[in-house]
VEXMI-893948 format. One record per residue (C-alpha): residue in one letter; x, y, z. Coordinates in steps of 0.1 Angstrom, whole numbers, plus 5000, padded with zeros to 4 digits. Layout:
(rec a,(X,Y,Z))
...
END
This chain:
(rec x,(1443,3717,0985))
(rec x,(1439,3751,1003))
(rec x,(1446,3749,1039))
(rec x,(1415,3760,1061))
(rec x,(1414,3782,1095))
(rec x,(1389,3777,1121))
(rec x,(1384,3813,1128))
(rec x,(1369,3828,1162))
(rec x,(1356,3814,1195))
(rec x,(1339,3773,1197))
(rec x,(1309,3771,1214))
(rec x,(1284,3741,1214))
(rec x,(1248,3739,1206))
(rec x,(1233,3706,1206))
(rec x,(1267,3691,1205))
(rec x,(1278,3711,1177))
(rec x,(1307,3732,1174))
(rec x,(1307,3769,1160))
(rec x,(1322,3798,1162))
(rec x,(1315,3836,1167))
(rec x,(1319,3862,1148))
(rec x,(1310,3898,1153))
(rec x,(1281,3913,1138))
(rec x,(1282,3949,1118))
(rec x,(1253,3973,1123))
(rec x,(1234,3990,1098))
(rec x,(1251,4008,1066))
(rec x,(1232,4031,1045))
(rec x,(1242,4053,1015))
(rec x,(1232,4083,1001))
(rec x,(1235,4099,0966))
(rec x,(1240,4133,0948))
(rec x,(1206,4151,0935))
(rec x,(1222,4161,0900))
(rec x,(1194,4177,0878))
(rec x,(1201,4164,0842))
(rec x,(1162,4166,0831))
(rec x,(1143,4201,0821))
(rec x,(1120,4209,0847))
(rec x,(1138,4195,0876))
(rec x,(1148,4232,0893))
(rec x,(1130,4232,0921))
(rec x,(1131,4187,0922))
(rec x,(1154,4185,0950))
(rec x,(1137,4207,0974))
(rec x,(1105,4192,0966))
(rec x,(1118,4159,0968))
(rec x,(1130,4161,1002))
(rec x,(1096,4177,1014))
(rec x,(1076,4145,1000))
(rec x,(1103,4119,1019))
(rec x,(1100,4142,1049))
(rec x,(1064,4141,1054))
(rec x,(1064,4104,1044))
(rec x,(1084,4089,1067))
(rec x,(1086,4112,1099))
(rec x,(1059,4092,1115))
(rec x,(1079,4057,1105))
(rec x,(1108,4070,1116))
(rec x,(1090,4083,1151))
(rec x,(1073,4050,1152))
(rec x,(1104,4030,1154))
(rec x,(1105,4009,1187))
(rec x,(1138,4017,1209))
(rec x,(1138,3982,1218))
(rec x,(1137,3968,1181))
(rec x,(1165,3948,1174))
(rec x,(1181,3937,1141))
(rec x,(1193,3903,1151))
(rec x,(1176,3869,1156))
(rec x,(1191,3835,1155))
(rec x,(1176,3811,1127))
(rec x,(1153,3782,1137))
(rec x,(1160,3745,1132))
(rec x,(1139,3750,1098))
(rec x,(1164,3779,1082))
(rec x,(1194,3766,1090))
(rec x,(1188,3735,1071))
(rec x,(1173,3754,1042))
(rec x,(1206,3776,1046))
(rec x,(1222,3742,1042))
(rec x,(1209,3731,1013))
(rec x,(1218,3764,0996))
(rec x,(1254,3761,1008))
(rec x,(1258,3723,0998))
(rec x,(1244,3727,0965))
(rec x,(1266,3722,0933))
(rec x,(1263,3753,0909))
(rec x,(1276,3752,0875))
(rec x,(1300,3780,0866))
(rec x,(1295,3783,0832))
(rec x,(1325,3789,0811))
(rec x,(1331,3807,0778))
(rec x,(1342,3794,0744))
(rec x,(1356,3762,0749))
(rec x,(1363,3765,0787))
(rec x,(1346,3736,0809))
(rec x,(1316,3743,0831))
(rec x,(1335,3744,0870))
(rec x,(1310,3725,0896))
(rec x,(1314,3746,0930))
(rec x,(1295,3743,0962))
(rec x,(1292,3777,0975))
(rec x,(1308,3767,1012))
(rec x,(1333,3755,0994))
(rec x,(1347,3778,0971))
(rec x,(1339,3809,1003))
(rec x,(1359,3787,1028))
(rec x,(1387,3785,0999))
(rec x,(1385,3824,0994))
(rec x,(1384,3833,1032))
(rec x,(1408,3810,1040))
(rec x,(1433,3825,1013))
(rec x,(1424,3863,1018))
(rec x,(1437,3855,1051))
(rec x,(1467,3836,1046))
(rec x,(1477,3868,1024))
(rec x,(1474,3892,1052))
(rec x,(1434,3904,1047))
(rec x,(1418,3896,1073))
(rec x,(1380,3887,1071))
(rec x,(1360,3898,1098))
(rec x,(1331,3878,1090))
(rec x,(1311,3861,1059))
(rec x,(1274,3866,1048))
(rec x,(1246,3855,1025))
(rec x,(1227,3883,1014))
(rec x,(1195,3896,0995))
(rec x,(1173,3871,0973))
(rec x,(1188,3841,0987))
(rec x,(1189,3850,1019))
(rec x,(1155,3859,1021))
(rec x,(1150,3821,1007))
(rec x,(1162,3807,1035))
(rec x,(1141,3828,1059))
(rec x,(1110,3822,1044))
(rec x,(1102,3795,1014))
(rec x,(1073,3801,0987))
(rec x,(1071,3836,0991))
(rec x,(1065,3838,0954))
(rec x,(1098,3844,0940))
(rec x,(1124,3821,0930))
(rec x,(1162,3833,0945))
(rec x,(1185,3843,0917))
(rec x,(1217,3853,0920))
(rec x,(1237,3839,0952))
(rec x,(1249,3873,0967))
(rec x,(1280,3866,0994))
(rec x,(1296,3890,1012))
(rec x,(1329,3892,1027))
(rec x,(1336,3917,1051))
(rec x,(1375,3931,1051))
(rec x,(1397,3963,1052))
(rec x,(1403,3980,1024))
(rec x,(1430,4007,1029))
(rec x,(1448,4005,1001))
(rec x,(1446,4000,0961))
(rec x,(1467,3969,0968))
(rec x,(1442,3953,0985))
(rec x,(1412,3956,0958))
(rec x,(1440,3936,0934))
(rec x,(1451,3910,0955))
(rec x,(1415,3899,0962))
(rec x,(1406,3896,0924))
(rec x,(1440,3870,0923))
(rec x,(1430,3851,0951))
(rec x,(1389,3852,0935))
(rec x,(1408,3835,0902))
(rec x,(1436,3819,0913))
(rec x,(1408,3804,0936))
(rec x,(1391,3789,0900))
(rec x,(1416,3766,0895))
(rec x,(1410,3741,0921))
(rec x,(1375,3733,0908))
(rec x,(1395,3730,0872))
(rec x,(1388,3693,0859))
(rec x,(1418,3667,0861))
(rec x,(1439,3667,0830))
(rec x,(1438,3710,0823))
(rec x,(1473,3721,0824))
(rec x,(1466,3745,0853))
(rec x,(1504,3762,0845))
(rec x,(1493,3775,0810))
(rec x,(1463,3795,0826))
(rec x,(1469,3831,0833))
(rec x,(1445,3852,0857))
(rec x,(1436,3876,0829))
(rec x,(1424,3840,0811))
(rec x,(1400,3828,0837))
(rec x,(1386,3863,0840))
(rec x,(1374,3866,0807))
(rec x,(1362,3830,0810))
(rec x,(1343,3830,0843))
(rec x,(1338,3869,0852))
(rec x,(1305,3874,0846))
(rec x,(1309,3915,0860))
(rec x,(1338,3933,0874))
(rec x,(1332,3958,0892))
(rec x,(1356,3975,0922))
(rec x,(1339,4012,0943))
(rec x,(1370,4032,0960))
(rec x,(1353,4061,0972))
(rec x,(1357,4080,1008))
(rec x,(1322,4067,1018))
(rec x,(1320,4033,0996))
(rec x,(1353,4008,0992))
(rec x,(1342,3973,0976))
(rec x,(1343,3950,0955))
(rec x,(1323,3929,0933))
(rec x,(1333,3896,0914))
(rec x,(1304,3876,0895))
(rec x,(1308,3844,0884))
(rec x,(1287,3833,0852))
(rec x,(1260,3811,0856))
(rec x,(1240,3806,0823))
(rec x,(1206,3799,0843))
(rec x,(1206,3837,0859))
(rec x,(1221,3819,0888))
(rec x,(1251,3840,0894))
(rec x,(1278,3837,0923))
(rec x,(1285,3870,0933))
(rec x,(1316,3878,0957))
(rec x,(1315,3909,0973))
(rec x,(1342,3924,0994))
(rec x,(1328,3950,1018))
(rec x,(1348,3976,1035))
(rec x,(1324,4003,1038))
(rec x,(1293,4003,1017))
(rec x,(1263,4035,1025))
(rec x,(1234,4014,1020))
(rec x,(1230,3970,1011))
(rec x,(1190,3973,1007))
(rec x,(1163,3989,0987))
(rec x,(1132,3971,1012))
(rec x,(1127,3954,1040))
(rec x,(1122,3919,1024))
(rec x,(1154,3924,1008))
(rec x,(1174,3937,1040))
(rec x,(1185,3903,1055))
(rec x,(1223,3894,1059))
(rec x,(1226,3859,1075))
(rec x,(1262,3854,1091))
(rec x,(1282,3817,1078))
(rec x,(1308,3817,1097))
(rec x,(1296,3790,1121))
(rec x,(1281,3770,1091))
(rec x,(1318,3770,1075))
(rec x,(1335,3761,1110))
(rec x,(1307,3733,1111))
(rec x,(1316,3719,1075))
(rec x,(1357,3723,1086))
(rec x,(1355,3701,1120))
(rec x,(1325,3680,1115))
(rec x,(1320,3649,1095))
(rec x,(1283,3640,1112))
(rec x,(1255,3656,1092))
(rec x,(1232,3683,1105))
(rec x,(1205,3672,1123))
(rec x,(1181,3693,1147))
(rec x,(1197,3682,1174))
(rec x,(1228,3687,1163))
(rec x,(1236,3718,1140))
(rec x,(1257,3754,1148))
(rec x,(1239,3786,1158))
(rec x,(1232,3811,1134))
(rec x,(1225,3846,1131))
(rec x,(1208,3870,1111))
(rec x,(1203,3902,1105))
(rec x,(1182,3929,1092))
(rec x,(1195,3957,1080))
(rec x,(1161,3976,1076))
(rec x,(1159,3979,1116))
(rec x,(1139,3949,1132))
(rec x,(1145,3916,1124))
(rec x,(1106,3907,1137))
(rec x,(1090,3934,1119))
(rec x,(1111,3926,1084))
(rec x,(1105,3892,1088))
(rec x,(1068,3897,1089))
(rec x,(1067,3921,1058))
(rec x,(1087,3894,1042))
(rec x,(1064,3865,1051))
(rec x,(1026,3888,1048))
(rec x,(1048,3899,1014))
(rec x,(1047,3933,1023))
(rec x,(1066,3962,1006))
(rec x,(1081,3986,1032))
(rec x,(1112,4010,1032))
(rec x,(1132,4035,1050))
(rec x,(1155,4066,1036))
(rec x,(1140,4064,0996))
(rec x,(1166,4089,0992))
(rec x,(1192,4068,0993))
(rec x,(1186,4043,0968))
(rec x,(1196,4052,0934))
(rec x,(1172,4045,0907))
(rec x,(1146,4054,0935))
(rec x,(1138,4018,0938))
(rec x,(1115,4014,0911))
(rec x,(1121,3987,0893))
(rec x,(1123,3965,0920))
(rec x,(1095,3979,0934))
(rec x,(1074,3967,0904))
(rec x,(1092,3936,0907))
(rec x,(1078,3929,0939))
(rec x,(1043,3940,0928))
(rec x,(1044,3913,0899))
(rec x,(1046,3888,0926))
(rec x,(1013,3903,0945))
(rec x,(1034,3918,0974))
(rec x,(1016,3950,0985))
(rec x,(1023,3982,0997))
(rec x,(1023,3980,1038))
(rec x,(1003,4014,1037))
(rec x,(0990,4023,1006))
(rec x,(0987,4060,1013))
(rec x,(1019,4066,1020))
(rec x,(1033,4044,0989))
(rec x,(1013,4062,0967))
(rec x,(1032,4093,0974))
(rec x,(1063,4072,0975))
(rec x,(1054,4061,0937))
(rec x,(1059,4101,0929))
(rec x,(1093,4102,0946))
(rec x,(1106,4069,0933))
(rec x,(1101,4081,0896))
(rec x,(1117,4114,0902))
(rec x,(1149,4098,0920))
(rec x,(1146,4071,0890))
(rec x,(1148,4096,0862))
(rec x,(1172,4119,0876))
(rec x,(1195,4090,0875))
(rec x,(1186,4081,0845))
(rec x,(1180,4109,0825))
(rec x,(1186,4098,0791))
(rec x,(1164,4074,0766))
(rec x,(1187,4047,0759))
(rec x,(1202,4046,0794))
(rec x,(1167,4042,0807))
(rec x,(1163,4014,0777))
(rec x,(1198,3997,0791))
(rec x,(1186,4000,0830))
(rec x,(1154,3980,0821))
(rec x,(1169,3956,0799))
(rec x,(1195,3946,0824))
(rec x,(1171,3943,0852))
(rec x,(1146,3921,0831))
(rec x,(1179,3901,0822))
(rec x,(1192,3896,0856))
(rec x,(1162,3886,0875))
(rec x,(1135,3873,0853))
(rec x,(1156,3839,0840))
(rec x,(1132,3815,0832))
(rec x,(1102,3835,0839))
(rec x,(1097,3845,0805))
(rec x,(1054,3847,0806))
(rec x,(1064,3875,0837))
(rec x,(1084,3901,0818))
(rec x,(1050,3911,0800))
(rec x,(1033,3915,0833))
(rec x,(1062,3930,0848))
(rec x,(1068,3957,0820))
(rec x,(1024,3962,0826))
(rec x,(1030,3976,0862))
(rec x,(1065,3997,0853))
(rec x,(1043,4015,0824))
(rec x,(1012,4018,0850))
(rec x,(1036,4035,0879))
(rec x,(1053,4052,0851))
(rec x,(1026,4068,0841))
(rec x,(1003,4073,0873))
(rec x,(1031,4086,0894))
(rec x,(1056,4108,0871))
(rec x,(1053,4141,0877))
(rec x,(1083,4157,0872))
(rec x,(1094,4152,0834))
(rec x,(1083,4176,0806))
(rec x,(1052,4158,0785))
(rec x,(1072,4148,0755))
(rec x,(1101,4131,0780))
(rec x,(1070,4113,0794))
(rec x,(1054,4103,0765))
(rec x,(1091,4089,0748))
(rec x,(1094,4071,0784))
(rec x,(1063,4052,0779))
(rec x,(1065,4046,0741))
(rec x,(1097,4024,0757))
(rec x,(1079,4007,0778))
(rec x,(1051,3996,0758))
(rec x,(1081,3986,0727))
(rec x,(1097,3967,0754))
(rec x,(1063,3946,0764))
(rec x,(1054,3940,0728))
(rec x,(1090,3926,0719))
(rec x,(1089,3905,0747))
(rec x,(1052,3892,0734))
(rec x,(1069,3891,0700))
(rec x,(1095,3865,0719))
(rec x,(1070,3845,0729))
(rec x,(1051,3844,0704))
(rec x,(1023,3858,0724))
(rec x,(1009,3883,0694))
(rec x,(0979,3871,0679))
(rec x,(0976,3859,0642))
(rec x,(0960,3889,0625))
(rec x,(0936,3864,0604))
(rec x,(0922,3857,0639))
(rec x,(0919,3900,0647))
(rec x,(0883,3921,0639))
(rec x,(0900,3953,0634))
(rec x,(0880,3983,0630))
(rec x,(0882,4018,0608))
(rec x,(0860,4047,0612))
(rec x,(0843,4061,0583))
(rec x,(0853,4094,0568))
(rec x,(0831,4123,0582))
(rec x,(0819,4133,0548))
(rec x,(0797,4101,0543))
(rec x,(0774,4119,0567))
(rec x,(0773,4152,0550))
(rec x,(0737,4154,0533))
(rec x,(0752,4172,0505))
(rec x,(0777,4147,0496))
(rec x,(0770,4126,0466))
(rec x,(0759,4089,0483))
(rec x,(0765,4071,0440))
(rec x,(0790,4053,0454))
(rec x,(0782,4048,0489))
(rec x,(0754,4020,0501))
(rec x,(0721,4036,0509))
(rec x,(0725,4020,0546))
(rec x,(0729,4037,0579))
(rec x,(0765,4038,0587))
(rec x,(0774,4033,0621))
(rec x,(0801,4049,0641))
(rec x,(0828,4020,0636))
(rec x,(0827,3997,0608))
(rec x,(0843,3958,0609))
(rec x,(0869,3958,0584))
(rec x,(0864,3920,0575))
END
């Protein structure tokens, strides 16, 4: 069994105990305009005009008193439960057995082991779809991928390694009885559990990402956060909720949660205001600051969002904010296939079990697509959409969605010699041919 540290300060609320924790602010991020398309000269400076004009009067709208943080009512904290408490199968490759993990326990086993190796974690948060969950139910998307973040120092390469050995040496305590544990090497459980590696060591970004498969699109991602320039592509997505009390709770108390009895905990938005993300997230309202930033523009998710009838909060400004978001999207991906590969993925990672969605989905990409692109040549457009619309009938080929063709009235149009007086009519009916003919 690990051994477990009750980190920070105890307080009470309603004869709970928790602990505090500090709270980070914002983090944004930024990325290099890199012209890889013909007819992008002149992209960046006309890029940064549209965002200017935009979002000056967003940005001069922004209340000096907003504030990012809000404590989580009765209500969240015991949907935040459930999401903690819950067992989720890690699913194992080859002949490898399916682990059962709660989520608090396998982040109080990681925290508690980062810091008993010298890293110490500053504080623990659920982020993104899952967090947005918890702050507001039936919002008309299901939570995917349960995004955790642990915030630490980075300094050195040493660091980014010793986390990936505590992350898999970590997978052995939820090993069933009766595996020799000994026989199991690190590199063995990576490339039976790891759904994605990935590990950022830049002078503005240093993190790390571990996934752990899940074959329902239900990942657990680990992420280890020194500095990172930007965690959200809208508001609805902005929310970081801090577990540190939650974990202290589940370490020292053995009663169950109650109303009247549970820890404080806090959220936060990094979009700016909590209240005014909160609201966009409950009157499913699209919103965003800084488009700039985002790479890939924010497109797809964008369309994502539209699939599930959010809507623009101003639908002026977001149809100028269509044009930018499929510049930014094709200048970072400026080839065919990587655009294929970029759609796939997303489609793959958030659309598990919402098969009947991916032709919809692929239906407002090609719309925007096509509406809003303004800076490819017309043969890059015209190969872009082709994609799109091979993508949506694949995926109706999947389902099989496509009609039978003994069930189709097709139509041909007749040749424009049949109504040439001077053609010989011997072997054409003596009828009046209309324009399109029924070709059953």
């Amino acid at each position: 069994m690990a051994n477990y540290i009750v980190r920070g300060t105890v307080s009470c609320h309603g004869g709970a105990c928790v602990s505090e924790s500090g709270l980070c602010g914002g983090v944004c991020v930024t990325a290099n305009f890199t012209s890889h398309i013909s007819g992008f000269e002149c992209l960046q400076n006309s890029l940064l005009e549209v965002q200017s004009k935009l979002f000056e009067k967003m940005d001069n709208k922004e209340e000096s008193n907003s504030c990012p943080f809000s404590d989580l009512t009765w209500e969240q904290v015991s949907r935040l439960n459930e999401v903690l408490t819950e067992v989720v199968p890690i699913h194992g490759r080859g002949h490898f057995p399916t682990l059962e993990v709660q989520l608090n326990d396998i982040v109080a086993r990681v925290r508690s082991r980062l810091e008993l190796s010298g890293i110490k974690v500053k504080d623990v948060r659920l982020n993104g779809s899952t967090a947005s969950h918890v702050l507001v139910q039936d919002i008309g998307w299901s939570y995917k991928d349960l995004d955790v973040i642990f915030r630490v120092d980075l300094p050195h390469e040493a660091e980014f390694k010793l986390i990936k050995d505590v992350v898999l040496g970590t997978l052995l305590d939820f090993l069933p009885e009766g595996v020799n544990k000994e026989k199991i090497t690190p590199m063995t459980l990576k490339e039976a559990y790891v759904q994605k590696l990935v590990k950022v060591n830049t002078e503005q970004d240093r993190w790390s990402l571990i996934s752990l498969s899940n074959n329902n699109g239900r990942n657990v991602e680990l992420k280890f956060v020194d500095s990172i320039r930007r965690q959200f592509e809208f508001s609805v997505d902005s929310f970081q909720i801090v577990l540190d009390s939650m974990l202290s709770f589940y370490e020292v108390e053995q009663a169950p949660m109650s109303e009247a009895f549970h820890p404080t905990v806090s959220g936060e938005s990094m979009y700016g205001d909590f209240n005014t993300a909160l609201s966009h997230l409950r009157n499913k309202l699209i919103a965003t600051k800084r488009p700039e930033e985002i790479r890939g523009g924010g497109l797809l998710k964008y369309c994502n969002l539209l699939v599930r009838d959010f809507q623009p909060a101003s639908e002026e400004e977001f149809k100028g904010l269509e044009r930018y978001m499929c510049s930014r999207f094709f200048i970072d991906f400026p080839d065919i296939g990587e655009q294929q590969r970029k759609v796939e993925s997303y489609l793959q990672s958030h659309f598990v079990g919402e098969e009947k969605s991916k032709y919809d989905y692929l239906t407002i990409l090609r719309r925007v697509v096509n509406e809003s692109t303004v800076c490819l040549m017309g043969h890059e457009r015209r190969q872009t959409l082709h994609l799109i619309s091979l993508m949506a009938l694949q995926v109706l080929a999947e389902q099989n969605a496509i009609p039978d063709a003994s069930c189709v009235t097709c139509y041909y149009q007749p040749a424009p010699y049949v109504r040439d007086h001077n053609f010989s009519n011997y072997y054409v009916a003596n009828q009046n041919i209309p324009t399109w003919l029924p070709c059953n």
